[in-house]
CHARMM-style PDB file with segment names, atoms N, HN, CA, C and O in Angstrom:
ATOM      1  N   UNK     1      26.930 -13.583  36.189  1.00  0.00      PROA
ATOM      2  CA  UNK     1      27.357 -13.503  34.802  1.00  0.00      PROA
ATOM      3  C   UNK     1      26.350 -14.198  33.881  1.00  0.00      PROA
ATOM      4  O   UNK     1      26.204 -13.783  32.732  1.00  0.00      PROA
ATOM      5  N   UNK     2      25.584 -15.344  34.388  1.00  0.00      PROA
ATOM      6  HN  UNK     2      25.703 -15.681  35.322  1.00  0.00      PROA
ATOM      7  CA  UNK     2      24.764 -16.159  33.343  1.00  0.00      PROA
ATOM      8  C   UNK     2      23.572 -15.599  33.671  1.00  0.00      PROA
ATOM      9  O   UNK     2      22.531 -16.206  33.424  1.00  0.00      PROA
ATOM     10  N   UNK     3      23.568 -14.762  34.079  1.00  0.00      PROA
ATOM     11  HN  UNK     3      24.414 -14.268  34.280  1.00  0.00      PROA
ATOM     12  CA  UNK     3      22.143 -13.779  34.506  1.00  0.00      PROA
ATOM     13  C   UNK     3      22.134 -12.621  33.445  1.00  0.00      PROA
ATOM     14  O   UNK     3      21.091 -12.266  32.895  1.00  0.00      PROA
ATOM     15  N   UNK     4      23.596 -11.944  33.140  1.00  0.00      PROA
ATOM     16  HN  UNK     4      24.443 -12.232  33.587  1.00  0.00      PROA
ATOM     17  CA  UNK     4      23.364 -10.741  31.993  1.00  0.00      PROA
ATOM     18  C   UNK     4      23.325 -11.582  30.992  1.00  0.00      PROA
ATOM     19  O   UNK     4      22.233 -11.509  30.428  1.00  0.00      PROA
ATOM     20  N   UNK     5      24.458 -12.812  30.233  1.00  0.00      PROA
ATOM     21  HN  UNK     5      25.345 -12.871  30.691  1.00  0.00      PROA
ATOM     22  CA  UNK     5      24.057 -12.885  29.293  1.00  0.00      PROA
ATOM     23  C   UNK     5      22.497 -13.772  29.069  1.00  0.00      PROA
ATOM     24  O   UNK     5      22.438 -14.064  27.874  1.00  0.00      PROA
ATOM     25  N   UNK     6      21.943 -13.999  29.398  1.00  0.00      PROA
ATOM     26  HN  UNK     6      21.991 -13.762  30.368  1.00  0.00      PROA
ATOM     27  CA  UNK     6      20.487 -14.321  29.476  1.00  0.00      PROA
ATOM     28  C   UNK     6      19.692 -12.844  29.349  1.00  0.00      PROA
ATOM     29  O   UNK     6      18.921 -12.473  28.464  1.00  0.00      PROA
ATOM     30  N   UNK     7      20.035 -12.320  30.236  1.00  0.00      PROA
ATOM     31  HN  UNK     7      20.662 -12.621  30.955  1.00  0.00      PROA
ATOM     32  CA  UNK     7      19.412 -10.959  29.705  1.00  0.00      PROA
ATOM     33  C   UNK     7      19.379 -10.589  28.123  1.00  0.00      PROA
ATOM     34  O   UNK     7      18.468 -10.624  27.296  1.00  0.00      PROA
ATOM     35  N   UNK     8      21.006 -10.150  28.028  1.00  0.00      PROA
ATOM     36  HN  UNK     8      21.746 -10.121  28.700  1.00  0.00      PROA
ATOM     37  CA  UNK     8      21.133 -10.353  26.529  1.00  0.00      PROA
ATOM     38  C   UNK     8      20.422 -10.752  25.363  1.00  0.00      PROA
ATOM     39  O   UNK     8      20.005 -10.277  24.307  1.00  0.00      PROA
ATOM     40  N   UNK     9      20.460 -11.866  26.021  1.00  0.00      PROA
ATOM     41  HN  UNK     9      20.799 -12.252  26.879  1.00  0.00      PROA
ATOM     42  CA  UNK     9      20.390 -13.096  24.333  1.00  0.00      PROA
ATOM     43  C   UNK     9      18.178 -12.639  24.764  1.00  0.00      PROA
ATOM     44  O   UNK     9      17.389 -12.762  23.827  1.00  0.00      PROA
ATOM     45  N   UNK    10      17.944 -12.441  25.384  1.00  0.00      PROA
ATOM     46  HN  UNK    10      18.585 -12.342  26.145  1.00  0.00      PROA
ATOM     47  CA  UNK    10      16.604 -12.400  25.522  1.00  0.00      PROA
ATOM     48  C   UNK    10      16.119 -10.841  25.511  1.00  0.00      PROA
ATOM     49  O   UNK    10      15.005 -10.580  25.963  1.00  0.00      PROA
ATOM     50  N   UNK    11      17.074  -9.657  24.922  1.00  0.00      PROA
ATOM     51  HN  UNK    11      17.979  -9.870  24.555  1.00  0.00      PROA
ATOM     52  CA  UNK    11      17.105  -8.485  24.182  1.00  0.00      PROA
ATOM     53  C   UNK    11      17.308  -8.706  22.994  1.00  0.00      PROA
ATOM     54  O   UNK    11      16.408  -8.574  22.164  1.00  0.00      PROA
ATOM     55  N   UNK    12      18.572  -9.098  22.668  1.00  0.00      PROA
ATOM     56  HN  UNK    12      19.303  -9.205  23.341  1.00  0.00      PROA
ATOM     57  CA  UNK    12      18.509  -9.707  21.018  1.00  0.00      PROA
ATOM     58  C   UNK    12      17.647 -10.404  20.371  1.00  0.00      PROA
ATOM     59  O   UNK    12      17.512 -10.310  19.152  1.00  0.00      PROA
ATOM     60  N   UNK    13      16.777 -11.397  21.317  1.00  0.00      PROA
ATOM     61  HN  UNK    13      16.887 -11.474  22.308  1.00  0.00      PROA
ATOM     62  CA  UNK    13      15.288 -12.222  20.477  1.00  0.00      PROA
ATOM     63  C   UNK    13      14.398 -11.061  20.301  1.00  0.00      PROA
ATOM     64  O   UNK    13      13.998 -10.828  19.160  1.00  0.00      PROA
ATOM     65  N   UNK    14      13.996 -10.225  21.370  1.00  0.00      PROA
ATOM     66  HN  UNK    14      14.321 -10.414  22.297  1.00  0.00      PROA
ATOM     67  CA  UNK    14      13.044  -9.515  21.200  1.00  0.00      PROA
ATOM     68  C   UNK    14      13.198  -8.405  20.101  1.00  0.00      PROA
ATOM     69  O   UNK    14      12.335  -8.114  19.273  1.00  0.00      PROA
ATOM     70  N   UNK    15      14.467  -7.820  20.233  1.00  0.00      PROA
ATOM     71  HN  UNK    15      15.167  -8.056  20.906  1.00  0.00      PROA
ATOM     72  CA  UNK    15      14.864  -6.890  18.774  1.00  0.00      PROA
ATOM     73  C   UNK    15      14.578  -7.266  17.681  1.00  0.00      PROA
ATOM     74  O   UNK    15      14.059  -6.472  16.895  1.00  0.00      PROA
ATOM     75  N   UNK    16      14.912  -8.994  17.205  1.00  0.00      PROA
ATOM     76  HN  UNK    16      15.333  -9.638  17.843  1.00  0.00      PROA
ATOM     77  CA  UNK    16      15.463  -9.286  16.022  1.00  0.00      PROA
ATOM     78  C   UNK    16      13.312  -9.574  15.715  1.00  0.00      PROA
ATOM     79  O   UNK    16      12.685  -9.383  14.673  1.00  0.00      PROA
ATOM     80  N   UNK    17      12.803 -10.044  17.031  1.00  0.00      PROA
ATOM     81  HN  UNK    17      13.313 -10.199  17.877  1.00  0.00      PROA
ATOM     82  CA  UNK    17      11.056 -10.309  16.954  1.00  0.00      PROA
ATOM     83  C   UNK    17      10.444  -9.008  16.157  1.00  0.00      PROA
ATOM     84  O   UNK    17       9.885  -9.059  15.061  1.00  0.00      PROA
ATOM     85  N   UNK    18      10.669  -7.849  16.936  1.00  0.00      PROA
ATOM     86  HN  UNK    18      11.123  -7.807  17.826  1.00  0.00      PROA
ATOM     87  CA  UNK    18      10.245  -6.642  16.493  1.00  0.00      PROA
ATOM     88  C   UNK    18      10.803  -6.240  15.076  1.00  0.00      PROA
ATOM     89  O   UNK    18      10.085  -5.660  14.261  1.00  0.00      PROA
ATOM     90  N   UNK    19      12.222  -6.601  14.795  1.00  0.00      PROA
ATOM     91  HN  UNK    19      12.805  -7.072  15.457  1.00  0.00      PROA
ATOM     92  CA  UNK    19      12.544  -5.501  13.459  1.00  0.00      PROA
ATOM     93  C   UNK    19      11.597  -6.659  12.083  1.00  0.00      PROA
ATOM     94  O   UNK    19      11.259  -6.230  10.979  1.00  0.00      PROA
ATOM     95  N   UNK    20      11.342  -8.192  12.603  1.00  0.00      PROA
ATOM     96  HN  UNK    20      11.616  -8.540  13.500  1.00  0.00      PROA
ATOM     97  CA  UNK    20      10.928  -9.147  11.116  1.00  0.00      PROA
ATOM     98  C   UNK    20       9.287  -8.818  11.605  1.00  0.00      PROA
ATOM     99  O   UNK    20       8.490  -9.102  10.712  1.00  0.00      PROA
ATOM    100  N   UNK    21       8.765  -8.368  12.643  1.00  0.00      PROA
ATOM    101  HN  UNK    21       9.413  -8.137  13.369  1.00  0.00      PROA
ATOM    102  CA  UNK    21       7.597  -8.229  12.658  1.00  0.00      PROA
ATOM    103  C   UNK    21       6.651  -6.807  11.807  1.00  0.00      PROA
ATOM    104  O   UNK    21       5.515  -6.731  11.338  1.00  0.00      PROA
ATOM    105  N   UNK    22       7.822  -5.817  11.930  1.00  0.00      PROA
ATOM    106  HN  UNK    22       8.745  -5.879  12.312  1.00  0.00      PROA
ATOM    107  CA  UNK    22       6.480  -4.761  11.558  1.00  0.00      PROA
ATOM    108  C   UNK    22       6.521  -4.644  10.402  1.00  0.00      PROA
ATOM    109  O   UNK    22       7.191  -5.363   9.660  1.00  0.00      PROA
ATOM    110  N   UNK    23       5.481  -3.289   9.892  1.00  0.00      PROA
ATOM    111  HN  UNK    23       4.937  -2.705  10.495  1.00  0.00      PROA
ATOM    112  CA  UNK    23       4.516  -3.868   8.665  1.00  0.00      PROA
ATOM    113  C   UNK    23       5.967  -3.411   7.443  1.00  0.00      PROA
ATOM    114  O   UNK    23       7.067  -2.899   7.649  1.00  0.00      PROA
ATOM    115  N   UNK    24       5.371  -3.830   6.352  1.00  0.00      PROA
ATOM    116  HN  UNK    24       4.477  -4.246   6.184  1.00  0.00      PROA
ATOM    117  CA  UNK    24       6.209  -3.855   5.074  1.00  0.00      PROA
ATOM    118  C   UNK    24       5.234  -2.687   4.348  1.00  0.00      PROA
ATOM    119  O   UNK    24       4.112  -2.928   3.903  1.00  0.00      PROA
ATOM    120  N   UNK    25       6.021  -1.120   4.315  1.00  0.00      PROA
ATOM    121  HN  UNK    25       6.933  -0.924   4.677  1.00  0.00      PROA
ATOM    122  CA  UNK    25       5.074  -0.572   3.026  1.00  0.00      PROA
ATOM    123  C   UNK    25       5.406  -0.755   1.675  1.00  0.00      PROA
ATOM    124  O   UNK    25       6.503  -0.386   1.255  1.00  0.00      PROA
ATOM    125  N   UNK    26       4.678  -1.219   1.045  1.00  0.00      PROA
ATOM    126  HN  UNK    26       3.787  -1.518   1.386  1.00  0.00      PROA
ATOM    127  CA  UNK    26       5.069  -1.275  -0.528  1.00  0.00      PROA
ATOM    128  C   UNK    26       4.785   0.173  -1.411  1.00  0.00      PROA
ATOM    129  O   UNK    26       4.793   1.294  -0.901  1.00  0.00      PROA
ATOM    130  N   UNK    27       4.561  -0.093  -2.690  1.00  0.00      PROA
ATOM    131  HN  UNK    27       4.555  -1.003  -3.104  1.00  0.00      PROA
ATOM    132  CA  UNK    27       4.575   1.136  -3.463  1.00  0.00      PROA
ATOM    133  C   UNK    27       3.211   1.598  -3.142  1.00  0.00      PROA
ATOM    134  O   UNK    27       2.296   0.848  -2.803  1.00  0.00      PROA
ATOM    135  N   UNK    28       3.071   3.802  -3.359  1.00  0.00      PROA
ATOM    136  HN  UNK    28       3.815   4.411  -3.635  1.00  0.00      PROA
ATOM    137  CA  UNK    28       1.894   3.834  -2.734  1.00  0.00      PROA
ATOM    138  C   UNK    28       2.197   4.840  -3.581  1.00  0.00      PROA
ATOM    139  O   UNK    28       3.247   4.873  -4.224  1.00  0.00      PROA
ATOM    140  N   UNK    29       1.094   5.916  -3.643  1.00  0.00      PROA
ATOM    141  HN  UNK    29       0.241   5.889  -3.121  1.00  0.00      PROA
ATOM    142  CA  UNK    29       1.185   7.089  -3.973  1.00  0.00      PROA
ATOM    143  C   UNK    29      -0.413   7.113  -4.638  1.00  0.00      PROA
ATOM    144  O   UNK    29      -1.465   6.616  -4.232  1.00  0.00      PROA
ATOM    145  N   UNK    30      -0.001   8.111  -6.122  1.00  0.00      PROA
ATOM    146  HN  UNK    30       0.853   8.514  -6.451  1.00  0.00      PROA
ATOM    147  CA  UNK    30      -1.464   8.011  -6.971  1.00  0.00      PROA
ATOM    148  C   UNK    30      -1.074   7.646  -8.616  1.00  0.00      PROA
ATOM    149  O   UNK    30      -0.189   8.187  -9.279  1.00  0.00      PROA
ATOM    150  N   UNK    31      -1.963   6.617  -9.034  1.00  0.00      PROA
ATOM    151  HN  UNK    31      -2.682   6.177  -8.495  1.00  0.00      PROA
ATOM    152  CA  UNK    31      -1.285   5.844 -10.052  1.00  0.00      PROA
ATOM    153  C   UNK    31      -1.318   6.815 -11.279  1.00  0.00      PROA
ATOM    154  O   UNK    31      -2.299   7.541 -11.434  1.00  0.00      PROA
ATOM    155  N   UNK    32      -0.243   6.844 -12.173  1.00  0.00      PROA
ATOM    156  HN  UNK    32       0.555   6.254 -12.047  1.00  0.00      PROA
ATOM    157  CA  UNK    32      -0.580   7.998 -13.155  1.00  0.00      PROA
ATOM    158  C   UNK    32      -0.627   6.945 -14.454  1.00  0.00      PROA
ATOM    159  O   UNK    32      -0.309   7.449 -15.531  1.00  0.00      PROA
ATOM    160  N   UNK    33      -0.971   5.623 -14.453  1.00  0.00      PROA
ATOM    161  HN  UNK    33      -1.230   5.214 -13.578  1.00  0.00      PROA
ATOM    162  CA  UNK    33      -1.650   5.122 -15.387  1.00  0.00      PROA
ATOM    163  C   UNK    33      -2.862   5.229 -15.449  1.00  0.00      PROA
ATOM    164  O   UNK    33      -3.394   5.182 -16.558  1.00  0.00      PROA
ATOM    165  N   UNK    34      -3.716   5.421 -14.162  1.00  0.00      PROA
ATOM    166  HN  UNK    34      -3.283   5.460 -13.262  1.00  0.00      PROA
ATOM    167  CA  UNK    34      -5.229   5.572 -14.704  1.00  0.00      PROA
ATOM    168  C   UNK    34      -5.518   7.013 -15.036  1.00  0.00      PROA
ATOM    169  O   UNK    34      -6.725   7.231 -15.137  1.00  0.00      PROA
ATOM    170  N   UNK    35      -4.864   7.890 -15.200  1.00  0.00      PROA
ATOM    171  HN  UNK    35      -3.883   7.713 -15.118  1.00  0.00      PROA
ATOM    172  CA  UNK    35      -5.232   8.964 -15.641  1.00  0.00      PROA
ATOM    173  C   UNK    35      -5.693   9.129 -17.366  1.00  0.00      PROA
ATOM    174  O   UNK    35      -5.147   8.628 -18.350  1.00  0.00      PROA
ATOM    175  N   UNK    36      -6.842   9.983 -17.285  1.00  0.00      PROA
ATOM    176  HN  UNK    36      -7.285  10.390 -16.486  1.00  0.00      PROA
ATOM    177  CA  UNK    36      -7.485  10.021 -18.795  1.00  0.00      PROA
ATOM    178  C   UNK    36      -7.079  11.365 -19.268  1.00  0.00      PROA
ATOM    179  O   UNK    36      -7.733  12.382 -19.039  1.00  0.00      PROA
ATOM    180  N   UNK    37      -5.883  11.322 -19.993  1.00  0.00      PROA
ATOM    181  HN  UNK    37      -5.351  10.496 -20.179  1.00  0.00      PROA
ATOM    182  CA  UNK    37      -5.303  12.560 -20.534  1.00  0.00      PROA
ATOM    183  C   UNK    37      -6.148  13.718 -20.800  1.00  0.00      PROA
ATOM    184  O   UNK    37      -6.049  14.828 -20.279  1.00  0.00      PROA
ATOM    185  N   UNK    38      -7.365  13.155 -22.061  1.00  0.00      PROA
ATOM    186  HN  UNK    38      -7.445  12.253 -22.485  1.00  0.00      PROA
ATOM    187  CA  UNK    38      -8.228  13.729 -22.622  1.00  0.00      PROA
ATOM    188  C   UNK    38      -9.269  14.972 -22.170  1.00  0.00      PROA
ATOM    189  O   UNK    38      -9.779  15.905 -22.790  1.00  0.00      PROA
ATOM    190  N   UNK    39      -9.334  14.442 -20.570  1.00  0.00      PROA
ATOM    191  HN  UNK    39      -8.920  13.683 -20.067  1.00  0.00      PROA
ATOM    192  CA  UNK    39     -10.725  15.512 -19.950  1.00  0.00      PROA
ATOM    193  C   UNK    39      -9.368  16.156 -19.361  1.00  0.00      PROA
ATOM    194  O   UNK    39      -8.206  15.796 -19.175  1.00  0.00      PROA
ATOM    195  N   UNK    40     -10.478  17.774 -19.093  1.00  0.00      PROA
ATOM    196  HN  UNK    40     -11.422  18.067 -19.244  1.00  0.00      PROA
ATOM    197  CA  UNK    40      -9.542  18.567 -18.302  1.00  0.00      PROA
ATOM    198  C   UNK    40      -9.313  18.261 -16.727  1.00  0.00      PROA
ATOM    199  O   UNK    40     -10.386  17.775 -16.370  1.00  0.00      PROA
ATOM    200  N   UNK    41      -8.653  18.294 -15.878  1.00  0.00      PROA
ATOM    201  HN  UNK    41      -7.781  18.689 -16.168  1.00  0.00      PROA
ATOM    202  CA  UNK    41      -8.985  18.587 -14.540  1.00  0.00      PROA
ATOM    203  C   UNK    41      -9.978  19.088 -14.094  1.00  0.00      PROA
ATOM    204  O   UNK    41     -10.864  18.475 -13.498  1.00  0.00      PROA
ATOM    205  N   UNK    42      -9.937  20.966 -14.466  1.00  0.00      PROA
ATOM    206  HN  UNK    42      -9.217  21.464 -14.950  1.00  0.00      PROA
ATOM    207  CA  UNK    42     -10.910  21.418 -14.235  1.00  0.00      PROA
ATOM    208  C   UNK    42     -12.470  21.152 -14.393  1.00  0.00      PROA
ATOM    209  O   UNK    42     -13.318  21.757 -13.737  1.00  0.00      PROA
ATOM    210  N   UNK    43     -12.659  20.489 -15.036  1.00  0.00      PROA
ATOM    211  HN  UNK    43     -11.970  19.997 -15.569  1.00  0.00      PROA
ATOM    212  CA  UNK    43     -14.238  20.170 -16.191  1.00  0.00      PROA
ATOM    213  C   UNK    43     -14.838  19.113 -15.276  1.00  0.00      PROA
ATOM    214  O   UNK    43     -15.896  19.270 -14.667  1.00  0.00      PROA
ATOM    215  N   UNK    44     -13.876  17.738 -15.216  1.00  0.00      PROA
ATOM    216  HN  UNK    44     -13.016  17.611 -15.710  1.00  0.00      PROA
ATOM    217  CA  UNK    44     -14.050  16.845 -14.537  1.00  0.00      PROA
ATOM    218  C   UNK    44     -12.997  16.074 -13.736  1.00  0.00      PROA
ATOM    219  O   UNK    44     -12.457  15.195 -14.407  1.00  0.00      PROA
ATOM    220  N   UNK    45     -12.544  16.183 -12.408  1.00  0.00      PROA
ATOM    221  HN  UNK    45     -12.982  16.897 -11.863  1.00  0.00      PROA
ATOM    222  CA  UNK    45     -11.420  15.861 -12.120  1.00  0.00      PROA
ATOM    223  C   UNK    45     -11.102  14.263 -11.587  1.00  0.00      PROA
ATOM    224  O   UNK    45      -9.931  13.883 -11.612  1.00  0.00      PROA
ATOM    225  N   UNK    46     -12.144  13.366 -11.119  1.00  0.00      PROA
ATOM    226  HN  UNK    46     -13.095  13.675 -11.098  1.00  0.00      PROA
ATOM    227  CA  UNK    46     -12.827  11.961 -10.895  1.00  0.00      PROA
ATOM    228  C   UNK    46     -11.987  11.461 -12.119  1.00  0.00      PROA
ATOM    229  O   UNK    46     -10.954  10.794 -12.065  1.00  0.00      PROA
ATOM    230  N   UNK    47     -12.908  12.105 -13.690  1.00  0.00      PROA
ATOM    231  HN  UNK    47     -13.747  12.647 -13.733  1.00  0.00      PROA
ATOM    232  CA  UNK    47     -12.951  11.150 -14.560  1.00  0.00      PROA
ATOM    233  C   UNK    47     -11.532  11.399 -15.255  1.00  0.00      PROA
ATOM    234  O   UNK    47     -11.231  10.491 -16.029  1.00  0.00      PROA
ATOM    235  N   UNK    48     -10.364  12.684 -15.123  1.00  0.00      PROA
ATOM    236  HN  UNK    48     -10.609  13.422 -14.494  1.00  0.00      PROA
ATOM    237  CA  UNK    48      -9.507  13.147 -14.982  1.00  0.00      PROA
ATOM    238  C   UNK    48      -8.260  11.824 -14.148  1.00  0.00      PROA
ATOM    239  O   UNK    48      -7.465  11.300 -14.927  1.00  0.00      PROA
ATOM    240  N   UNK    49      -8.230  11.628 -13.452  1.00  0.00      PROA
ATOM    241  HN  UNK    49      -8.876  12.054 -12.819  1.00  0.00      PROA
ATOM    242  CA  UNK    49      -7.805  10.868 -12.193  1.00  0.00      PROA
ATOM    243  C   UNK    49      -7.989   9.266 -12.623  1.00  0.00      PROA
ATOM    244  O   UNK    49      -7.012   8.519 -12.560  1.00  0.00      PROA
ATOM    245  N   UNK    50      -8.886   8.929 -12.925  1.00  0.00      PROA
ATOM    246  HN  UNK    50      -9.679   9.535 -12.976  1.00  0.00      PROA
ATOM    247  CA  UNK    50      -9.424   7.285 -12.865  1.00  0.00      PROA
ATOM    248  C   UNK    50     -10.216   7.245 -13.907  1.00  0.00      PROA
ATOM    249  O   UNK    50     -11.090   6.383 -13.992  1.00  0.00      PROA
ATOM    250  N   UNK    51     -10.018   8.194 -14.868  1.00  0.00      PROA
ATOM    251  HN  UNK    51      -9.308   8.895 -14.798  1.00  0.00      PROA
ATOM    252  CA  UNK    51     -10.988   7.694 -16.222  1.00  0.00      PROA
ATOM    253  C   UNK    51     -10.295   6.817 -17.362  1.00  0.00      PROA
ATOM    254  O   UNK    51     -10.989   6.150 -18.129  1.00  0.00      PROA
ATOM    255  N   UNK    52      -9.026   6.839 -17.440  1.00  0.00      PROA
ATOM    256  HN  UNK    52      -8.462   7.381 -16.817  1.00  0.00      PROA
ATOM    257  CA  UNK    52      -9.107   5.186 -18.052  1.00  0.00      PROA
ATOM    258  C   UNK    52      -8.952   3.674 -17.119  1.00  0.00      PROA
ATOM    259  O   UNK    52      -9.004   2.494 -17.464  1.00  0.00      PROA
ATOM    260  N   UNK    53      -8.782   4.210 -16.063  1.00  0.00      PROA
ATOM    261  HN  UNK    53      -8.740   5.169 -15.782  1.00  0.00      PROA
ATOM    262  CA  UNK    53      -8.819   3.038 -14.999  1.00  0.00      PROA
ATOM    263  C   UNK    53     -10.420   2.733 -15.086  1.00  0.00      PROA
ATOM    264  O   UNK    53     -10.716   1.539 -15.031  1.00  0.00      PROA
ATOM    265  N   UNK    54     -11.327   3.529 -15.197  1.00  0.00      PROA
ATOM    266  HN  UNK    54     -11.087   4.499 -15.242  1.00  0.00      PROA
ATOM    267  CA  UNK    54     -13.012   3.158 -15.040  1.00  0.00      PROA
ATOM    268  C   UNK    54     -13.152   2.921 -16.844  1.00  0.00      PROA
ATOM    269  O   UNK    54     -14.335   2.752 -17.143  1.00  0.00      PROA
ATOM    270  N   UNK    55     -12.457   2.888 -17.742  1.00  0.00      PROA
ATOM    271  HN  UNK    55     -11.496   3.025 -17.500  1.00  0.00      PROA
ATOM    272  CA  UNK    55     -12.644   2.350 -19.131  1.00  0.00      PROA
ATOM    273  C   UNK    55     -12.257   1.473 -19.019  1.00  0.00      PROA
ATOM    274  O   UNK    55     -13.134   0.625 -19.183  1.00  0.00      PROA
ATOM    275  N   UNK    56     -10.764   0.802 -18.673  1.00  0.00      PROA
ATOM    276  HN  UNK    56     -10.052   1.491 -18.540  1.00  0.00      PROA
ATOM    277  CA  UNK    56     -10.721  -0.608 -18.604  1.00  0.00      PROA
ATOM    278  C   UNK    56     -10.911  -1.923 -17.422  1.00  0.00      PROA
ATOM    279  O   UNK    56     -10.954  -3.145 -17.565  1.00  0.00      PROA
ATOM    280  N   UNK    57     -10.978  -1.233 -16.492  1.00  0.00      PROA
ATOM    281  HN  UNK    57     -10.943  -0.240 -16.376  1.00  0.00      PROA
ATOM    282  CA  UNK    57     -11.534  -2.233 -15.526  1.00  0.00      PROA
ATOM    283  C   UNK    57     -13.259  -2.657 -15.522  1.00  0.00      PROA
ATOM    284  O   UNK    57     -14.157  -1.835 -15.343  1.00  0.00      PROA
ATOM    285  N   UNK    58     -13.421  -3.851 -15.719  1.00  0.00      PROA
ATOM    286  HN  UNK    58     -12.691  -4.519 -15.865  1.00  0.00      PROA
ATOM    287  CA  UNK    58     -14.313  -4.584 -14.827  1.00  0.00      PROA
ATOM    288  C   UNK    58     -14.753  -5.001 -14.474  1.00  0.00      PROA
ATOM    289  O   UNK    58     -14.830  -6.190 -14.784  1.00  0.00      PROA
ATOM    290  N   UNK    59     -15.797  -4.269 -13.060  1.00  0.00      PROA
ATOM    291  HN  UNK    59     -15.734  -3.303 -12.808  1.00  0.00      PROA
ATOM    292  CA  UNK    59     -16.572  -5.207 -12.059  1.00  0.00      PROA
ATOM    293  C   UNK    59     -17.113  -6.282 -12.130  1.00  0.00      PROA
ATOM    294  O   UNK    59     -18.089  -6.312 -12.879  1.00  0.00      PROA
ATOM    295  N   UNK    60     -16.742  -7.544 -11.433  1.00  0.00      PROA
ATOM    296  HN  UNK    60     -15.949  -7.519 -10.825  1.00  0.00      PROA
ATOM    297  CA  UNK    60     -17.790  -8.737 -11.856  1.00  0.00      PROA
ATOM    298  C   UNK    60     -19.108  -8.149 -11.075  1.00  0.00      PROA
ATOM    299  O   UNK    60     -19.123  -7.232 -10.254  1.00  0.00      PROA
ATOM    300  N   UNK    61     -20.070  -8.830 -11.497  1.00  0.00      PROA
ATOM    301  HN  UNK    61     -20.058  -9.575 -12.164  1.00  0.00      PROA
ATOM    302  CA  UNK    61     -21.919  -8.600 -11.366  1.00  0.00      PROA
ATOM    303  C   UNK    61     -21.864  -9.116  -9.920  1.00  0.00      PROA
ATOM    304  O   UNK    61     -22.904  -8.905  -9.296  1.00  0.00      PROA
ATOM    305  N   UNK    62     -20.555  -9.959  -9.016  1.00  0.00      PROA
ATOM    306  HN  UNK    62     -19.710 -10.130  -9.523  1.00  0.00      PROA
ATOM    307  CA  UNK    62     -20.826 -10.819  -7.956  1.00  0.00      PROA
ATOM    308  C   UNK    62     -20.772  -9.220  -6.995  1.00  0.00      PROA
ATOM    309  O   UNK    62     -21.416  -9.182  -5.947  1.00  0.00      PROA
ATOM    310  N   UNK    63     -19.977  -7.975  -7.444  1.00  0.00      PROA
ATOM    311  HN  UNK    63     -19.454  -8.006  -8.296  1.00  0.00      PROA
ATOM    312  CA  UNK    63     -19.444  -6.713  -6.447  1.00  0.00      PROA
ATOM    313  C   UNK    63     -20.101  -5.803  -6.953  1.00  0.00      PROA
ATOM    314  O   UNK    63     -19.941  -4.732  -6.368  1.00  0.00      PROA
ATOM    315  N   UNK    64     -21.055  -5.766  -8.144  1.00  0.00      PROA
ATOM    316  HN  UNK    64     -21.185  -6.636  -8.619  1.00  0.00      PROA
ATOM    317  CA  UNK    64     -21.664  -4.685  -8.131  1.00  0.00      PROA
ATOM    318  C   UNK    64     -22.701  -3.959  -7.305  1.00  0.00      PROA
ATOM    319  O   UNK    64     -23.426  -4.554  -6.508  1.00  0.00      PROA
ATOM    320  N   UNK    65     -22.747  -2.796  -7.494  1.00  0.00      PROA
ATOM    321  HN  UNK    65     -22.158  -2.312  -8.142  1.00  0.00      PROA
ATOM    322  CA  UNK    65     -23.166  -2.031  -6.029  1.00  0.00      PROA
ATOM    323  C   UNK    65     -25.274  -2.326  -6.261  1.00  0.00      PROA
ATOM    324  OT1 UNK    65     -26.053  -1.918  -5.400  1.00  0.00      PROA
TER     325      UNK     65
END
């Protein structure tokens, strides 16, 4: 009897190990604040996508390429 519940209680650690261990996804997708209303898709779709994100962000001189 002190053999299953030991079993037990040493299924329940490992469950409760696994469910606080794996990863956490947070918010993801594609941000529709950096989008630059102004250009078309078609014309330019980069600057379309991330053209006011590349107007107001930036780079310090320490990450520039």
């Amino acid at each position: 009897m002190l053999a299953a519940a030991s079993l037990l209680f040493q299924a329940r650690v490992a469950f409760a190990f696994a469910a606080a261990s794996r990863p956490v996804t947070g918010a993801w997708g594609f941000d529709m604040a950096g989008i630059d209303p102004s250009v078309k898709p078609g014309d330019d779709f980069f600057r379309y996508c991330g053209g006011r994100w590349l107007a107001t962000t930036e780079i310090p001189l320490s990450r520039a390429p």
